[in-house]
C-alpha positions as YAML, in Angstrom:
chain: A
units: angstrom
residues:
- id: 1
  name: UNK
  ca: [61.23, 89.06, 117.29]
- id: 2
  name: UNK
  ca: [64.39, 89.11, 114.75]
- id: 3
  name: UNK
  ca: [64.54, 85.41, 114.89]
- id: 4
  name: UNK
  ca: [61.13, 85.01, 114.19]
- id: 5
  name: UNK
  ca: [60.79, 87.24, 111.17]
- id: 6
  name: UNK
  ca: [64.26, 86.03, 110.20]
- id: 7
  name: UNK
  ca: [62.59, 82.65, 110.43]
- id: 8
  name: UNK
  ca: [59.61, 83.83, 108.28]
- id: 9
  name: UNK
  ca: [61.55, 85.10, 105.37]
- id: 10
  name: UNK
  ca: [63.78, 81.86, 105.08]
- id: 11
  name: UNK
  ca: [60.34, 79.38, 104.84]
- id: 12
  name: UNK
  ca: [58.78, 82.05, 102.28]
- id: 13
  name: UNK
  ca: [61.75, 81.87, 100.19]
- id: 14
  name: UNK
  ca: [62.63, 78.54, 100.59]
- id: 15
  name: UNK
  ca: [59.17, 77.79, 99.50]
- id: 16
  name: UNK
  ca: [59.95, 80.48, 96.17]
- id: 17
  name: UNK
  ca: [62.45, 77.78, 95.42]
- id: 18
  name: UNK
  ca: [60.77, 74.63, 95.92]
- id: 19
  name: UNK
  ca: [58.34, 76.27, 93.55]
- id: 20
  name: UNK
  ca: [61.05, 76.44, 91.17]
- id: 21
  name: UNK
  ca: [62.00, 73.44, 88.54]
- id: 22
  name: UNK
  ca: [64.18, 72.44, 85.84]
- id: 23
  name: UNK
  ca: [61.86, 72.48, 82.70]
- id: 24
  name: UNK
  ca: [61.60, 68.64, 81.70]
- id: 25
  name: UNK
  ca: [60.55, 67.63, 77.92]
- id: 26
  name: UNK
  ca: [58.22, 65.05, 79.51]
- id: 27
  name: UNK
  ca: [56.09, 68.09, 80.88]
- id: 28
  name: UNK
  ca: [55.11, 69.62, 77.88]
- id: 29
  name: UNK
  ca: [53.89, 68.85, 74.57]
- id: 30
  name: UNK
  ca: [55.15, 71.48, 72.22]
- id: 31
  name: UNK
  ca: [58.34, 71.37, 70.93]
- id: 32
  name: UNK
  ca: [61.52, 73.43, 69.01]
- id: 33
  name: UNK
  ca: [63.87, 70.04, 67.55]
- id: 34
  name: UNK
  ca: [67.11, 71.87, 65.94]
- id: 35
  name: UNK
  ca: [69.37, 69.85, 63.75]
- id: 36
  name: UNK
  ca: [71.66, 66.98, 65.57]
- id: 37
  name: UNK
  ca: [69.04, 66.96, 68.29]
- id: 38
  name: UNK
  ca: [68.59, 63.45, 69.16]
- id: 39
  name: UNK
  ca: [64.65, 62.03, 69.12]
- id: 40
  name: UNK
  ca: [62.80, 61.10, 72.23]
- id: 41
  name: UNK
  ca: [59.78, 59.44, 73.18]
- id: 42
  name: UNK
  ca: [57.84, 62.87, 73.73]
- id: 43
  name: UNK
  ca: [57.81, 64.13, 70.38]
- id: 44
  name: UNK
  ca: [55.45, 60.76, 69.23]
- id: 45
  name: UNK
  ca: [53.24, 62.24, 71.52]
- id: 46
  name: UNK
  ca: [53.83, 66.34, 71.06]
- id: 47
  name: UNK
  ca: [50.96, 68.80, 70.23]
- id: 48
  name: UNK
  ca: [53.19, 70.63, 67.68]
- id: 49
  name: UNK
  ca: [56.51, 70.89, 66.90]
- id: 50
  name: UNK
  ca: [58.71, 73.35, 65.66]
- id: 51
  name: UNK
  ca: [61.34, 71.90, 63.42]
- id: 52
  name: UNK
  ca: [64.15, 73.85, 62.04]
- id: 53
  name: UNK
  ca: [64.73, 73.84, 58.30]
- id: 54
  name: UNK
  ca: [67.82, 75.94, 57.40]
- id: 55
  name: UNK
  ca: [68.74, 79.76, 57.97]
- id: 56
  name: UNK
  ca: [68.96, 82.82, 56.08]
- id: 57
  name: UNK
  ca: [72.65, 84.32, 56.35]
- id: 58
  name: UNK
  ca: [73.52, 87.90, 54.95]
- id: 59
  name: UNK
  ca: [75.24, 87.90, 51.91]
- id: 60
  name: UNK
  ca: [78.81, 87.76, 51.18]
- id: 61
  name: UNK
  ca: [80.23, 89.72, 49.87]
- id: 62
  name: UNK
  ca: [78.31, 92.30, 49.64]
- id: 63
  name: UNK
  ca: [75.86, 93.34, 46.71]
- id: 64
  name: UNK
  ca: [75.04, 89.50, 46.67]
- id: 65
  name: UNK
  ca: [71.76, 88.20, 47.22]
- id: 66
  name: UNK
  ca: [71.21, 86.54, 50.76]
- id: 67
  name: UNK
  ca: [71.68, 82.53, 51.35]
- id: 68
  name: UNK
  ca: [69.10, 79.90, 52.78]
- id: 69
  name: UNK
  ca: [71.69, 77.39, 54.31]
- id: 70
  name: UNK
  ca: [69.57, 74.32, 54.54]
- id: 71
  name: UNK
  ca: [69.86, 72.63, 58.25]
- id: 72
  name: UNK
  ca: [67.02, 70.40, 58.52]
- id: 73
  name: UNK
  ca: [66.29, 68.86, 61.84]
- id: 74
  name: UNK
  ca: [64.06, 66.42, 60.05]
- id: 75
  name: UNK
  ca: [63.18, 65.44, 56.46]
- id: 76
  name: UNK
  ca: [59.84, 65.39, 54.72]
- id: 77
  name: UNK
  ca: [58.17, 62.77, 55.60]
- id: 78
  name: UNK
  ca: [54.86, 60.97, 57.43]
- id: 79
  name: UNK
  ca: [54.67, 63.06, 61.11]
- id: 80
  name: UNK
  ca: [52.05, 62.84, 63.77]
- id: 81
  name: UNK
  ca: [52.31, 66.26, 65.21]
- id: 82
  name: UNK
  ca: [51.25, 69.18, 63.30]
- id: 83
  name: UNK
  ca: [54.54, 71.18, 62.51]
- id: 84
  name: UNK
  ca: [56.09, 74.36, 61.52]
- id: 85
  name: UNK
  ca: [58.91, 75.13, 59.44]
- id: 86
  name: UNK
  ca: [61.40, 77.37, 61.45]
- id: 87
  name: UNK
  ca: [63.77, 79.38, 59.71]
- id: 88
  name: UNK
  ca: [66.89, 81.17, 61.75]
- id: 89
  name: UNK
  ca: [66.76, 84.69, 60.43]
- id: 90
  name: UNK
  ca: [70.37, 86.94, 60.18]
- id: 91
  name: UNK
  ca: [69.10, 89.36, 57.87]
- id: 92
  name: UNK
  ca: [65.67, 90.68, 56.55]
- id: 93
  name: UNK
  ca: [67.48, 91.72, 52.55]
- id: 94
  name: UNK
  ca: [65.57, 88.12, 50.73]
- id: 95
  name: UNK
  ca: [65.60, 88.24, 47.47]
- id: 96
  name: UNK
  ca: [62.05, 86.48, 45.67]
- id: 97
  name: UNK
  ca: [64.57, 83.30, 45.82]
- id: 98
  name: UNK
  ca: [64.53, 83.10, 49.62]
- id: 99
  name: UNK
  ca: [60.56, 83.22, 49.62]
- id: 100
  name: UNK
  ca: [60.31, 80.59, 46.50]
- id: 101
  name: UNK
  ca: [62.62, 78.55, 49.04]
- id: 102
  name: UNK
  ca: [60.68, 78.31, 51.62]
- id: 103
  name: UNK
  ca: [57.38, 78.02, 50.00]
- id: 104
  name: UNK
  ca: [58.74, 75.47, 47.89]
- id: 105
  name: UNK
  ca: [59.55, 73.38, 51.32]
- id: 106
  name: UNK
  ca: [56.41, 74.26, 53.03]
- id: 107
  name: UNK
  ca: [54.52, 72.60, 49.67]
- id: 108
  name: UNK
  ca: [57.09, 69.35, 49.98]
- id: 109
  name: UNK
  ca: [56.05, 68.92, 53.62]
- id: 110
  name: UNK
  ca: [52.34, 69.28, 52.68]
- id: 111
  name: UNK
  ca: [52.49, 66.72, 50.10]
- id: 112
  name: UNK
  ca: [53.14, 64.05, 53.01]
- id: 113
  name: UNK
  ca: [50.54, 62.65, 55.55]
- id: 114
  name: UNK
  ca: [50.21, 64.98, 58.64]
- id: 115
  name: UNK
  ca: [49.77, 68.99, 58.95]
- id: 116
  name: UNK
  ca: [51.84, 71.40, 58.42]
- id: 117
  name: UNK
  ca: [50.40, 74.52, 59.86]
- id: 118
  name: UNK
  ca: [53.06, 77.28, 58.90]
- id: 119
  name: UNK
  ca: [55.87, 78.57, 59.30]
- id: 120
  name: UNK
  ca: [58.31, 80.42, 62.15]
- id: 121
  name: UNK
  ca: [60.89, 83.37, 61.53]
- id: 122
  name: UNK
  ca: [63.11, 83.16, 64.50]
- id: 123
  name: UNK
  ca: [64.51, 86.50, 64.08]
- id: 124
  name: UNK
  ca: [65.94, 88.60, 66.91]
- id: 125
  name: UNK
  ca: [64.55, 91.86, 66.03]
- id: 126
  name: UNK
  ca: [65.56, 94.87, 68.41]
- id: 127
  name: UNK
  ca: [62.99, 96.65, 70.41]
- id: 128
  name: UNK
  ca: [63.54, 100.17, 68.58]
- id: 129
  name: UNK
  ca: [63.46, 97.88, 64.81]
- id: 130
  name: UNK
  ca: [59.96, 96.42, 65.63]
- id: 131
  name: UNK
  ca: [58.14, 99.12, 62.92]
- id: 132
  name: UNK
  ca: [60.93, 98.31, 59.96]
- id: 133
  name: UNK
  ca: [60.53, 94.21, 61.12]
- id: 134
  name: UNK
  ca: [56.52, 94.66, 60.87]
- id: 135
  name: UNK
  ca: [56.90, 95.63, 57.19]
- id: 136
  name: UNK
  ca: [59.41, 92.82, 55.93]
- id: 137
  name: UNK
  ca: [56.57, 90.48, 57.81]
- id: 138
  name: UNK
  ca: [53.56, 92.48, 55.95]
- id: 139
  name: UNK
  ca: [55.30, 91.17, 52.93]
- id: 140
  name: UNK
  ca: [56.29, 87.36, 53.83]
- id: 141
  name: UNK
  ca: [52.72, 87.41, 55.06]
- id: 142
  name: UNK
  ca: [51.35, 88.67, 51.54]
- id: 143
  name: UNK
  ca: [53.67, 86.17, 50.15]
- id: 144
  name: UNK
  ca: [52.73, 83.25, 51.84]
- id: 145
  name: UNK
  ca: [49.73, 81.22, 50.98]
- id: 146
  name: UNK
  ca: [46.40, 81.87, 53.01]
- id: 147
  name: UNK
  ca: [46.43, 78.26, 54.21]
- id: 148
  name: UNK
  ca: [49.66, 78.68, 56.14]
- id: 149
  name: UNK
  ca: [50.28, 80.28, 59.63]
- id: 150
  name: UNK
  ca: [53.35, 82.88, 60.49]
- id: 151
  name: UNK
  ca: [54.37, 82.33, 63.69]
- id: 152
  name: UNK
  ca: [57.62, 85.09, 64.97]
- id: 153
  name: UNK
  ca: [59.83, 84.21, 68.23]
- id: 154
  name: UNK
  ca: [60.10, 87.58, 70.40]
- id: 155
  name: UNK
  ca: [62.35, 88.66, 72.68]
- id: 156
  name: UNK
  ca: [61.47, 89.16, 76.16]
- id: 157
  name: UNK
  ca: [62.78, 92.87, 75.94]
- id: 158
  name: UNK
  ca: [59.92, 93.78, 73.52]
- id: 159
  name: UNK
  ca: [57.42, 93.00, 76.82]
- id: 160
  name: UNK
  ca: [58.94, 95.72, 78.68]
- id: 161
  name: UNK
  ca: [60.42, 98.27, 76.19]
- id: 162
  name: UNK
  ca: [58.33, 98.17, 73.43]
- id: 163
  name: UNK
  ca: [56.11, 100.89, 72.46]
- id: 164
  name: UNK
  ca: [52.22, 99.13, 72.28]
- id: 165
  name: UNK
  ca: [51.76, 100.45, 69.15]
- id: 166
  name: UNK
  ca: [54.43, 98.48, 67.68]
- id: 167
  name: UNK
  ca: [53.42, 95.12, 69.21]
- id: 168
  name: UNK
  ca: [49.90, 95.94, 68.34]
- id: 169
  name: UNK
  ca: [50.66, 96.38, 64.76]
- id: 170
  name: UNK
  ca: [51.94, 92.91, 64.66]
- id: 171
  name: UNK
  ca: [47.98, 91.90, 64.83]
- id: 172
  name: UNK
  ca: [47.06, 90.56, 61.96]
- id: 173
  name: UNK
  ca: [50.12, 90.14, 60.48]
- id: 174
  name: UNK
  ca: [51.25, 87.49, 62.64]
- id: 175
  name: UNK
  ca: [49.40, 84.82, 63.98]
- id: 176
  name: UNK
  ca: [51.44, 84.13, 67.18]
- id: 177
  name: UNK
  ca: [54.16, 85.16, 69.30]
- id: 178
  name: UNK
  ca: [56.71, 82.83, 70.89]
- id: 179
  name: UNK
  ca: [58.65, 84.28, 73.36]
- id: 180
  name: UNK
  ca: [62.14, 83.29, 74.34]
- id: 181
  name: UNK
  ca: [62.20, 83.82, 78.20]
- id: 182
  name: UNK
  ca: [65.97, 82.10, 78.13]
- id: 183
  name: UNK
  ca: [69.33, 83.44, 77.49]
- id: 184
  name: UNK
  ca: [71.85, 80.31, 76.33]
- id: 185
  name: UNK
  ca: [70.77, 77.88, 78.74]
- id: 186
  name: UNK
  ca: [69.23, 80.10, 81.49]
- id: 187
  name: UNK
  ca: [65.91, 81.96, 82.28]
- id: 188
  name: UNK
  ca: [66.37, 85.48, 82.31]
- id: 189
  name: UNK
  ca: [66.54, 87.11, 85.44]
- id: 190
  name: UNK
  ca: [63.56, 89.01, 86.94]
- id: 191
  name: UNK
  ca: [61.24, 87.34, 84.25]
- id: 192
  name: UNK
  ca: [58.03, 87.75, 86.26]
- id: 193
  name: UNK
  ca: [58.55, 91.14, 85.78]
- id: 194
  name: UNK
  ca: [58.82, 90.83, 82.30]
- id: 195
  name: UNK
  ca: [55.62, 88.26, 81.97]
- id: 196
  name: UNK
  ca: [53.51, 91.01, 83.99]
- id: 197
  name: UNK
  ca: [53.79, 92.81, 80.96]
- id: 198
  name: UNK
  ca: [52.17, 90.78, 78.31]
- id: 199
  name: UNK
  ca: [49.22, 91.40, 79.93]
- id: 200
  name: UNK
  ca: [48.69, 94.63, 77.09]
- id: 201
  name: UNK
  ca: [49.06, 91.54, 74.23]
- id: 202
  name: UNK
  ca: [46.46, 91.11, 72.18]
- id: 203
  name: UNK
  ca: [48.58, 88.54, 70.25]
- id: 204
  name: UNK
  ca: [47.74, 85.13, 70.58]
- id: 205
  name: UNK
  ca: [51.47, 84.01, 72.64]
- id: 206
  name: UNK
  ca: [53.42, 81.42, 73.80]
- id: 207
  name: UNK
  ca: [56.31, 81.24, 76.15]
- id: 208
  name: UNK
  ca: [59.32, 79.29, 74.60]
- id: 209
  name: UNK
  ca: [61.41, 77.36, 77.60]
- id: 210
  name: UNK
  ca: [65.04, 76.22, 77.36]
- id: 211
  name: UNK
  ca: [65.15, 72.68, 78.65]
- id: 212
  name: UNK
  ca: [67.16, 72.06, 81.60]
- id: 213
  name: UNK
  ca: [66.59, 75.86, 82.69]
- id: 214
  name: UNK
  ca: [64.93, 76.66, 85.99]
- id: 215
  name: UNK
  ca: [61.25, 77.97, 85.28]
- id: 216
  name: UNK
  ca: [58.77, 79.01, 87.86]
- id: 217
  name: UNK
  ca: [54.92, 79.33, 86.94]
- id: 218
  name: UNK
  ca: [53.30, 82.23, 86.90]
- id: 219
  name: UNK
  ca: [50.31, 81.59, 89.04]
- id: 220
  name: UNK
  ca: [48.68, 84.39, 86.58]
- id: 221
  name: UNK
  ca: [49.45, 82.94, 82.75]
- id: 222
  name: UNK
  ca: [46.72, 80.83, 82.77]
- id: 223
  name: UNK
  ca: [44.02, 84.14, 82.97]
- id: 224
  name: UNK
  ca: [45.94, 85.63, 80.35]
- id: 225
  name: UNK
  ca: [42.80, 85.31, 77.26]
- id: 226
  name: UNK
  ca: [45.75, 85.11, 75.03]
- id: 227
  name: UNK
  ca: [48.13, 82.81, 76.88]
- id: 228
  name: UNK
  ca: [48.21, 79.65, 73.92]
- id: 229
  name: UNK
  ca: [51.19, 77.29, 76.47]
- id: 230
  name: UNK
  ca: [54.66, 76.55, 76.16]
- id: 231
  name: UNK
  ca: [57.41, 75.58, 73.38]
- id: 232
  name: UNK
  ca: [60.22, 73.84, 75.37]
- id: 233
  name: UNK
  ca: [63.45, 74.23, 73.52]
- id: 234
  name: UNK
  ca: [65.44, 70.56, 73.29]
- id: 235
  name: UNK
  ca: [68.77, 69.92, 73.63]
- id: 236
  name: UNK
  ca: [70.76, 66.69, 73.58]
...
């Protein structure tokens, strides 16, 4: 009787990881390209793509105004894809400059064939901050013209630990969530656990996938009303 129930739990877990892939560009058609990234047949064909633009560093020394480092993945130009601007985030103290900055991009983008349909903070705001982050993106979102989408990563921290309050009061403020379910090059362990609870969201979301990383469908996401598919993460 051992043998056989010994037997049993091998095949169901050796199925569990049969199941389980490394995430492949060619797969999906939504994409984060980073600066130095090298191109690749999918993104003629993508659904959106992310592109980072340049990143907003605290200032030095101190009692200076913060920095927008520009680190363009691509320059404006003719695209395909509709896109948004991504901006790495180190510190929520802009100045009007920082805003003017990135507006002043978004508009340059615009003024080329193809959409641009907003822009992305990619911010890592901690679970206990989420009230003080909702008000610095009240105000981007009041800065930002009407025409232009705000998109936020997340961490996958805020599905478990975050009071719903504080994720609700993203609504209407934001217009999506993307979701970082990796850590460096890795999916974080025990993330079914984690996607069980996005099931309170009332955010429209998206799950952001490291390429290369091992990812497992959840046999559930695609029931989830506010489940809007993946953003795979590219690397050279």
């Amino acid at each position: 009787m051992r043998r056989v129930l010994l037997c049993l739990v091998l095949c169901l877990a050796t199925g569990a990881l049969a199941q389980s892939a490394p995430v492949r560009s060619g797969d999906y058609d939504a994409f984060w390209l980073w600066a130095g990234v090298a191109g690749r047949p999918e993104l003629d064909k993508a659904a959106c793509l992310y592109l980072l633009q340049g990143e907003i560093s605290p200032p030095r020394p101190q009692g200076t105004p913060a920095v927008l480092h520009a680190m363009s993945g691509a320059s404006p130009g003719p695209h395909q894809a509709p896109i948004y601007l991504v901006y790495r985030v180190r510190t929520l103290d802009w100045s009007p400059v920082i805003m003017a900055q990135i507006k002043a991009r978004l508009e340059h983008w615009h003024s080329q064939p193809g959409a641009i349909i907003g822009l992305q903070l990619d911010f890592d705001a901690g679970t206990k901050h989420l009230e003080p982050y909702r008000s610095f993106l009240a105000r981007v979102r009041g800065d930002l013209p009407s025409q232009y989408r705000l998109s936020i990563t997340g961490l996958m921290d805020w599905a478990s630990q975050a009071r719903l309050e504080d994720l609700e009061a993203l609504s209407g403020v934001v217009d999506e969530i993307v979701f970082q379910t990796y850590r460096g090059r890795a999916t974080v362990a025990d993330i079914d656990a984690y996607l069980a609870r996005l099931d309170r969201l009332t955010i429209p979301f998206k799950l952001g996938l490291a390429e290369g990383a091992e990812w497992n469908p959840s046999p559930t996401l695609a029931g989830k009303p506010n489940f809007k598919g993946y953003v795979v993460f590219l690397r050279n």
